[in-house]
C-alpha positions in Angstrom: 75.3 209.5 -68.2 73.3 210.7 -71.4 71.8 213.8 -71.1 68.1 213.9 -71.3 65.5 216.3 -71.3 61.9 216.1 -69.6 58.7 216.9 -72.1 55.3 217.1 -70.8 52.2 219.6 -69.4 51.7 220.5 -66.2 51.8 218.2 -63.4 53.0 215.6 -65.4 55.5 214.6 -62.6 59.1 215.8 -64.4 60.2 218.0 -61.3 59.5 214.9 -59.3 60.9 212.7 -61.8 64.2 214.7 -62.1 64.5 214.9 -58.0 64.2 211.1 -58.3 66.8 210.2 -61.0 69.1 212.7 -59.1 68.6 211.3 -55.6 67.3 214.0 -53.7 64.1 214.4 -51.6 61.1 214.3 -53.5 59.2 217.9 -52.9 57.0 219.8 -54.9 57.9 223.1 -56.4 56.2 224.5 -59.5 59.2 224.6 -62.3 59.3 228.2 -63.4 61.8 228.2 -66.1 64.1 225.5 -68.1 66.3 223.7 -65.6 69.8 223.2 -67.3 70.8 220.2 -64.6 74.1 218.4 -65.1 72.6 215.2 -67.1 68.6 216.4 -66.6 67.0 219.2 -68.7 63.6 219.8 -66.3 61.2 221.9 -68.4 58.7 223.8 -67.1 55.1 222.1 -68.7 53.6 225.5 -70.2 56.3 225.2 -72.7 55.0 222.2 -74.3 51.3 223.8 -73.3 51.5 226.8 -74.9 52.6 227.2 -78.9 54.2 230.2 -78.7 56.9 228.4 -76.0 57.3 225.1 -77.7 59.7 226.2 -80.4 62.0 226.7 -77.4 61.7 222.8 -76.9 63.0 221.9 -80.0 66.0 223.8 -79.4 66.4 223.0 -76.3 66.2 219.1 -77.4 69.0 219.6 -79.2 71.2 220.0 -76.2 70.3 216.6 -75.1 70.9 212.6 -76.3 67.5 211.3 -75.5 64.2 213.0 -75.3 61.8 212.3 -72.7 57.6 212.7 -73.5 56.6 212.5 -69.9 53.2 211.9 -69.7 51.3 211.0 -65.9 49.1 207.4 -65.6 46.3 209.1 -64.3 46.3 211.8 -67.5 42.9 212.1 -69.2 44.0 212.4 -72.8 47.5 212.6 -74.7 49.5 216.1 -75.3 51.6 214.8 -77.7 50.5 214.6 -81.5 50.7 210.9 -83.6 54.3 210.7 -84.9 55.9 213.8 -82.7 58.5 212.0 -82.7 59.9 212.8 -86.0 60.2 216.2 -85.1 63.6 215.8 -83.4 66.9 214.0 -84.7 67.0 212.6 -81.2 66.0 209.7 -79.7 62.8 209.8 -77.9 61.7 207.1 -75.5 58.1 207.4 -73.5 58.0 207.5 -69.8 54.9 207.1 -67.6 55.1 208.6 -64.1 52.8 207.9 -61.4 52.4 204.2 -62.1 51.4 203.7 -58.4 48.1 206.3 -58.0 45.3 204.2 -57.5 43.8 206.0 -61.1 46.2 205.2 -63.3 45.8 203.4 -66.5 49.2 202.7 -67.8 48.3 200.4 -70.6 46.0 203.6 -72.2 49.0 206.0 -71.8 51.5 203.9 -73.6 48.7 203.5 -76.3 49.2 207.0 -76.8 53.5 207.6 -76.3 53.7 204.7 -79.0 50.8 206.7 -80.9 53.2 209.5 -80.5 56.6 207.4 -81.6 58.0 206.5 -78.4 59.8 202.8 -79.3 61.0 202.8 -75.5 59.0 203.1 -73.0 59.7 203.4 -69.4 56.6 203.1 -66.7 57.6 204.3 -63.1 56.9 205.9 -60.0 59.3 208.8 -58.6 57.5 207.6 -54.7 57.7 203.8 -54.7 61.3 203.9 -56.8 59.8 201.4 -59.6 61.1 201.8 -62.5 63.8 204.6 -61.6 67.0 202.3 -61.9 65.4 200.9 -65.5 65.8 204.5 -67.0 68.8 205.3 -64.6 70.7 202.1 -66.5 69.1 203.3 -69.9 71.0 206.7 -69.8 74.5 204.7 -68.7 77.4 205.7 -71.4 79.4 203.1 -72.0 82.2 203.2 -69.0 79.7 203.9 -66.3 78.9 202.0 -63.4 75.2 200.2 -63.7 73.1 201.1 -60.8 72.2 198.8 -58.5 
């Protein structure tokens, strides 16, 4: 599977997301420091917050094959600056978590990830399961088995 790494602020749902794509319990832990996972980089969401952490992001991108802005259906305005995609000689595709809380406005928040660049963009909850096995089949190399 293709290595991808998880961009967003805080609370955005990447911990969550990662526990889902990796098929373990969903449970909330704060994410302290950059998790270096077998096929999952989860980042903690001060590093995109805070500009004196975000340079590590763009290094940290480079250890992965796809980029993913994370940004939550329920957020109240985009992190992620027009055309941020450009910043990164990877591909980046947009994924919007929390498509199931009865606040979320998915068609404003993939306004802003195509704002942002995003070509691809994946809607889905880590709690229902919609949407996981799109982005699970996404990240399939050629050779691996598509997930059911």
């Amino acid at each position: 599977m293709k290595k991808i790494i998880l961009i967003g602020r805080v609370a955005a749902g990447k911990t969550t997301l990662t526990q889902a794509l990796r098929g373990e319990d969903i449970h909330y832990y704060k994410t302290q420091y950059i998790n270096y996972l077998d096929t999952i980089i989860d980042t903690p969401g001060e590093y995109t917050e805070l500009r004196q952490t975000s340079g590590a992001l763009a290094l940290y991108a480079y250890e992965a094959d796809i980029v993913g802005l994370v940004l939550s259906a329920n957020e109240p305005y985009s992190i992620f600056s027009p055309c941020i995609t450009s910043l990164v000689n990877r591909e980046v595709v947009g994924i919007i978590t929390g498509i199931d809380k009865p606040d979320a406005n998915v068609e404003r928040v993939e306004r802003w990830l195509r704002l942002a660049g995003c070509k691809k963009i994946f809607p889905l909850s880590a709690y229902t399961g919609e949407g996981i096995r799109e982005l699970l089949n996404y990240l399939r190399e050629e050779g691996d088995p598509e997930i059911e």
